[in-house]
N, C-alpha and C positions, 0 to 999 in steps of 0.2 A: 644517655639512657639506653641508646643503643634500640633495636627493632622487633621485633618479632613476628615471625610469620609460621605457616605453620609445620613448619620442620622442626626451628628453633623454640623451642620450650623455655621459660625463664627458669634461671636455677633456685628454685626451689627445694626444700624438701616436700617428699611425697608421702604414701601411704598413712594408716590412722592416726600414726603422733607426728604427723609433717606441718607444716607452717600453711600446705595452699592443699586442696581438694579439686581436681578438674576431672567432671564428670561427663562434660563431652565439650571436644575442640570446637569454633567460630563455623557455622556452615557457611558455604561458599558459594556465588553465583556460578553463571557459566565461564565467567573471565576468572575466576579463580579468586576472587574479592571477596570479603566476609561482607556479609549484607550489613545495610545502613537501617538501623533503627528497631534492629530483632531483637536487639540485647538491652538490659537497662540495669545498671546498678546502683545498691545503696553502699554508703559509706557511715559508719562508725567510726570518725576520725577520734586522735589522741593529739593533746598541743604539745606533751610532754615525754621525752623516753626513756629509758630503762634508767640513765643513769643520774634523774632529775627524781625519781621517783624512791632512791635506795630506803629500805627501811620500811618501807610501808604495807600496810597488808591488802589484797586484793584489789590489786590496780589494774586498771582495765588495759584491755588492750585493740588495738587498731584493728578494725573490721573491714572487709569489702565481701560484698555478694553480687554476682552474676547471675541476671534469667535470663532467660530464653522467653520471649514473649511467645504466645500462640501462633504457630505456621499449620495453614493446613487444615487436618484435623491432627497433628500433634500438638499435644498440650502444654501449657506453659512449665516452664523445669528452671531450676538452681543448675546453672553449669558448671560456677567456680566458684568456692569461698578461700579465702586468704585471712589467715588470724594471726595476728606475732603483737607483742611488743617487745620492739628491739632495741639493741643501745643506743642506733642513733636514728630517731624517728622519721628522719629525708629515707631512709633507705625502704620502710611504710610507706611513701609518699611518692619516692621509685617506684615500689612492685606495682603499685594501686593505678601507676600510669602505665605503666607495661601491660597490665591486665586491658586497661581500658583501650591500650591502643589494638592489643592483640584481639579483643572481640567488637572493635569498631563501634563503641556505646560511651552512652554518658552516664554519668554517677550526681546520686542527688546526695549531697552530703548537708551538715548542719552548721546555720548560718552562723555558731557563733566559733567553730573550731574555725578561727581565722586566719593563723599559722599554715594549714592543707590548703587553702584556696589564693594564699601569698604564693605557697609554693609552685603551685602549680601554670599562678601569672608569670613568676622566676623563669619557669620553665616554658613560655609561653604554650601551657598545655590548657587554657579557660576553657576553649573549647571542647573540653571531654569532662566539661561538669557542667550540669543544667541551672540557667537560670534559675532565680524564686519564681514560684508558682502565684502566678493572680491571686488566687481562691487563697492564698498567706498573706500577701500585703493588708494593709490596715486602712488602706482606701483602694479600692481594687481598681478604679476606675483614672487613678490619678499615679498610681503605686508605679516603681521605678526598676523596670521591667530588666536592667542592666546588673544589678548584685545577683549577686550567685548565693545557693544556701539557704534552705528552708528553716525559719523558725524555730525555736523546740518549743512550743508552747503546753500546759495543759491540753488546750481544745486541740493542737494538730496531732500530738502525740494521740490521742483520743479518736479522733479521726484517721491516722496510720494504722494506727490497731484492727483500728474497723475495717478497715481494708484487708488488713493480712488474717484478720478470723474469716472473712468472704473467700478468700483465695482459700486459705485449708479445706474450707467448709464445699467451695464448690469442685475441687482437687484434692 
């Protein structure tokens, strides 16, 4: 997969009809280290790629978003979004861990695109995707803190929403 820091830029295309949006680089300590825990992304994964899909109308495609949590008094911000569906979906599965490695964060993705989270065991990259969430397990007190991948449920999608109308609403 190779590295990135911040000289090296993944190759991407850029500007409005590019495949990745990067509206500001990983801020850096005093050692020159992207800080742990600034950034947090979601993931819209796909199990299937361009050419599993031929023929079909309006087939989604493989999402990742980058924020910038709250530093300071600067306010929380979108850094990087990345949107493709490609021909061949590892190469989605690639960028999404380049991005994560280059802004030092993890990605909540959905527990049932099972395919993204195989991958990235493949790739021993687990660790730049967050556990399930307590508050989703179905016994919270018993629930098994080791799977990766939030539910898509009625009530959670219901509850994400609610969240992200809070964040517009108070930003």
């Amino acid at each position: 997969l190779g590295t990135i820091n911040r000289n090296t830029m993944p190759d991407f295309e850029f500007g409005p009809n590019g495949k990745l949006y990067i509206a500001e680089v990983p801020m850096q300590d005093e050692n020159k280290l992207t800080y742990t825990n600034l950034y947090v992304a979601g993931i819209d994964s796909i199990d299937a790629d361009e050419s599993s899909s031929s023929g079909q109308k309006d087939v989604s495609k493989f999402a990742i978003i980058i924020m910038r949590r709250q530093i300071g008094l600067m306010e929380p911000k979108i850094v990087a979004v990345y949107h493709d569906r490609p021909k061949d979906v590892r190469e989605a599965y690639d960028n999404a861990i380049k991005l994560l490695m280059y802004y030092n964060c993890k990605a909540v993705v959905e527990s049932t695109r099972v395919s993204i989270i195989n991958y990235f065991k493949d790739h021993k990259k687990l660790n730049y995707l967050f556990h399930r969430p307590k508050a989703t397990q179905s016994d919270i007190n018993k629930g098994n803190s080791k799977m990766y991948g939030t539910p898509a449920t009625q009530t959670i999608i219901e509850h994400y929403l609610d969240l992200v109308e809070n964040f517009i609403n108070d930003y």
